[in-house]
C-alpha positions as MATLAB code, in Angstrom:
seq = 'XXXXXXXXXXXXXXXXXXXXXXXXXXXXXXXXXXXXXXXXXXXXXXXXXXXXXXXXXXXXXXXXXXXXXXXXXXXXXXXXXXXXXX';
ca = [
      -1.207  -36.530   11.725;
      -1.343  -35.415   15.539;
      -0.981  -31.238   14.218;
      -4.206  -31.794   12.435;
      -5.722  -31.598   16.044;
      -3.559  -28.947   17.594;
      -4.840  -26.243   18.971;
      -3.386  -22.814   17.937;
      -2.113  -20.674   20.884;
      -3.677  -17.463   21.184;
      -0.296  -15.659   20.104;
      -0.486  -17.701   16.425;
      -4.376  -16.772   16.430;
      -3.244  -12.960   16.942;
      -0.754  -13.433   14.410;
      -2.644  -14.668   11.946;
      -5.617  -12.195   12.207;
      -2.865   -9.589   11.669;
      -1.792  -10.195    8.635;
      -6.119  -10.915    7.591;
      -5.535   -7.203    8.856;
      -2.951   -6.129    7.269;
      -3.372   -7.870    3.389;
      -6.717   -6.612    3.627;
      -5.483   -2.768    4.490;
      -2.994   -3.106    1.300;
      -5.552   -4.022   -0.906;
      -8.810   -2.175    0.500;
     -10.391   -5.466    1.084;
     -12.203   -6.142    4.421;
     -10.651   -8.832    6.523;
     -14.448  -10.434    6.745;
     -14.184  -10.350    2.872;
     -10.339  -11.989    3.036;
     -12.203  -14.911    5.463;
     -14.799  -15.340    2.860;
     -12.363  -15.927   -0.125;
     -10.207  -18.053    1.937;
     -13.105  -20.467    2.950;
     -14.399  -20.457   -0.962;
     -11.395  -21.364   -1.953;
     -10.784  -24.297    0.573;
     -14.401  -24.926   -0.297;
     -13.422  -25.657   -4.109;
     -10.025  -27.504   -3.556;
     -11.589  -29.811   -1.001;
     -13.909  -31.347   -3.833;
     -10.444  -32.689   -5.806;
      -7.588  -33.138   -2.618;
      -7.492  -33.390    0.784;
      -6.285  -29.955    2.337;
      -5.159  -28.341    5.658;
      -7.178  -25.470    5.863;
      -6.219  -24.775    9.283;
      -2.177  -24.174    7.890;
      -3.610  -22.561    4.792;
      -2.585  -19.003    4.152;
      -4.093  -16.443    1.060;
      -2.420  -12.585    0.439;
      -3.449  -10.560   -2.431;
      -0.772   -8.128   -3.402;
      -0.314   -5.700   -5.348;
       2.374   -6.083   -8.420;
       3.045   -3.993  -10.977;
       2.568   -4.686  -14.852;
       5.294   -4.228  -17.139;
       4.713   -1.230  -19.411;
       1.670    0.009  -17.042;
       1.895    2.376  -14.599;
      -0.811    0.901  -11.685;
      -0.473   -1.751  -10.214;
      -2.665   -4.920   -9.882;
      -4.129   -7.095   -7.574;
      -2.698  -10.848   -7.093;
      -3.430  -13.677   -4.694;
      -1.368  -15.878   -3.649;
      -2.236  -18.921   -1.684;
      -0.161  -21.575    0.338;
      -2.346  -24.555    0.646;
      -0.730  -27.841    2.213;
      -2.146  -30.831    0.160;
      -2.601  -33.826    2.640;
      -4.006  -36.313   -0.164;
      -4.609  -36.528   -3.508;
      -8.576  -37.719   -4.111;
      -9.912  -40.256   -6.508;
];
């Protein structure tokens, strides 16, 4: 319960706005837009389950389609679920 108020150190805070930096390059999507779709998402989960946001992490890949030859965007997300709500 004490992480929930933990402040990140300035190396995890550079850290994480490198990979923003880096899903976003992969997928020509601007880290301001990544931030946006992160919070919107949080936004949506928080209605049903109590969430971490500040431990929450989003990527959008790109995989490829059997029997196509591009390849297509997909997010992933790694949410930790504190509590279930009623």
């Amino acid at each position: 319960m004490f992480g929930l108020f933990h402040k990140k150190s300035s190396k995890q805070v550079a850290k994480d706005r490198l990979k923003i930096l880096l899903i976003s390059d992969r997928v020509n999507c601007s880290p301001e837009m990544m931030e946006l779709i992160k919070n919107d998402i949080a936004k949506v989960i928080s209605k049903y389950m109590k969430i971490d946001t500040k431990s929450m992490e989003i990527q959008i890949t790109k995989t490829s389609t059997k029997g196509k030859l591009m390849s297509t965007p997909s997010l992933y997300a790694n949410i930790p679920i504190i509590d279930m709500k009623n």
